[in-house]
C-alpha positions as CSV (number, residue, x, y, z in Angstrom):
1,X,136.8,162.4,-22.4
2,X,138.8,164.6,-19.4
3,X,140.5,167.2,-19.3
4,X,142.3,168.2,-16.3
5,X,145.3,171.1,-15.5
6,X,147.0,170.7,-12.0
7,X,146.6,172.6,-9.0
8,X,149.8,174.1,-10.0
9,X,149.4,175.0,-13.7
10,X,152.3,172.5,-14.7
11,X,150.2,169.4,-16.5
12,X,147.7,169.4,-18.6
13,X,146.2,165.8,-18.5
14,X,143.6,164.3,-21.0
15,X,142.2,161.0,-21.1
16,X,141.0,159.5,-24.8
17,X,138.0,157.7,-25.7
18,X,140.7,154.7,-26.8
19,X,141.8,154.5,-22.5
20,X,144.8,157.0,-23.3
21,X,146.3,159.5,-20.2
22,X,148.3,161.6,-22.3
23,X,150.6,164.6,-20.6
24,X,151.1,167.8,-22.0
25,X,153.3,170.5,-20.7
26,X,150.3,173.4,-19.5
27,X,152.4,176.4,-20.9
28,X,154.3,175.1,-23.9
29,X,151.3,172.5,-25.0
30,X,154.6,169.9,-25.5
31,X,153.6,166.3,-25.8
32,X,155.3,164.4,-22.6
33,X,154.3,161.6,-22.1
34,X,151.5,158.9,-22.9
35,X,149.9,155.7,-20.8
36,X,147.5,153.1,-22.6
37,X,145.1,152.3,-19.3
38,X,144.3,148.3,-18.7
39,X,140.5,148.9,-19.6
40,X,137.5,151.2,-19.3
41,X,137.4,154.2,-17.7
42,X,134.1,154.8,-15.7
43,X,135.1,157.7,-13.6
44,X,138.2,159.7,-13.0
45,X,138.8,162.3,-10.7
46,X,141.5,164.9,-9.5
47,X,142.6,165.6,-5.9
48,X,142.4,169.0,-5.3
49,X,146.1,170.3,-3.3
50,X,148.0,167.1,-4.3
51,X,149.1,165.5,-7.8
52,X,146.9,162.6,-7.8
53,X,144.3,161.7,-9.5
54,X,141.9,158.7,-9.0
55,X,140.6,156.2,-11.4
56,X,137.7,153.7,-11.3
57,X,137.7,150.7,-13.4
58,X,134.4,149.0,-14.9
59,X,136.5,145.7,-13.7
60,X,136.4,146.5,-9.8
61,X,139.6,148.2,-9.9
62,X,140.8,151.7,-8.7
63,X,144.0,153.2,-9.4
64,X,145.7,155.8,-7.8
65,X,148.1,157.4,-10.2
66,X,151.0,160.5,-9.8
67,X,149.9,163.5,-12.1
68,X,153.8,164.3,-12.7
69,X,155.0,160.5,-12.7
70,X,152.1,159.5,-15.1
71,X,152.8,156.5,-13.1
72,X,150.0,154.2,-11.2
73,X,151.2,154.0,-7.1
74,X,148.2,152.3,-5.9
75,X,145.6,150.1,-7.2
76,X,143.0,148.0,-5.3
77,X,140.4,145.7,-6.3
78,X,136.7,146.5,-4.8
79,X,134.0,143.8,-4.7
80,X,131.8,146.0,-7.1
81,X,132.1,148.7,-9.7
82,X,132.9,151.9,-8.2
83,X,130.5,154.6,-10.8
84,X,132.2,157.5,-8.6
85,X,134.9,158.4,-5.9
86,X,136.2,162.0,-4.4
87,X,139.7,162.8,-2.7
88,X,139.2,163.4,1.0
89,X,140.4,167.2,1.5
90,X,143.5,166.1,2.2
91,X,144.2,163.8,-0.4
92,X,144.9,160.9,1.5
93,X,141.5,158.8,1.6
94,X,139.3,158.2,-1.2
95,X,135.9,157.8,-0.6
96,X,133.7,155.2,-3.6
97,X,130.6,155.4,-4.7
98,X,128.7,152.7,-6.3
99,X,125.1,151.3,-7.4
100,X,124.5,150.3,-3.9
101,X,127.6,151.4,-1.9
102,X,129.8,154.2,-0.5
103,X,133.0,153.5,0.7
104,X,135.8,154.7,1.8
């Protein structure tokens, strides 16, 4: 389970144990919108000044998705699981962590 609010106290963000991201208006607690993910979740983390939030797959895969959009804009395959990753301070690098790696 996560549970994330926006730099910006706009979004309130959850993620299900069922894969779910599901968007709820911070102030009003309105339901907006809802994303079934494409498998499990092993780690999933928030930039800090920008609305993106990271997303490791236990397939190899990391997503980049927008916060507001509740849209994925990026999504790359690794060669191995990644059990962590961290927005750069400026949100525009990602750095991995694995069993035996860190990348970034």
């Amino acid at each position: 389970m996560f549970i994330h609010v926006d730099s910006y106290n706009k979004f309130l963000l959850t993620l299900t144990d069922t894969s779910n991201l599901v968007l709820f208006d911070f102030y009003t607690s309105k339901f907006l919108k809802a994303v079934k993910l494409k498998g499990k979740v092993i780690a999933i983390r928030p930039a800090k000044h920008s609305q993106l939030i990271g997303i490791s797959f236990n397939k190899g895969v990391v997503e980049i998705w927008d916060l507001e959009l509740l849209k994925n804009v990026r999504r790359k395959d690794i060669a191995a699981v990644a059990n962590d990753l961290v927005f750069t301070p400026d949100s525009k690098k990602v750095i991995l962590a694995g069993k035996c790696f860190i990348k970034l």
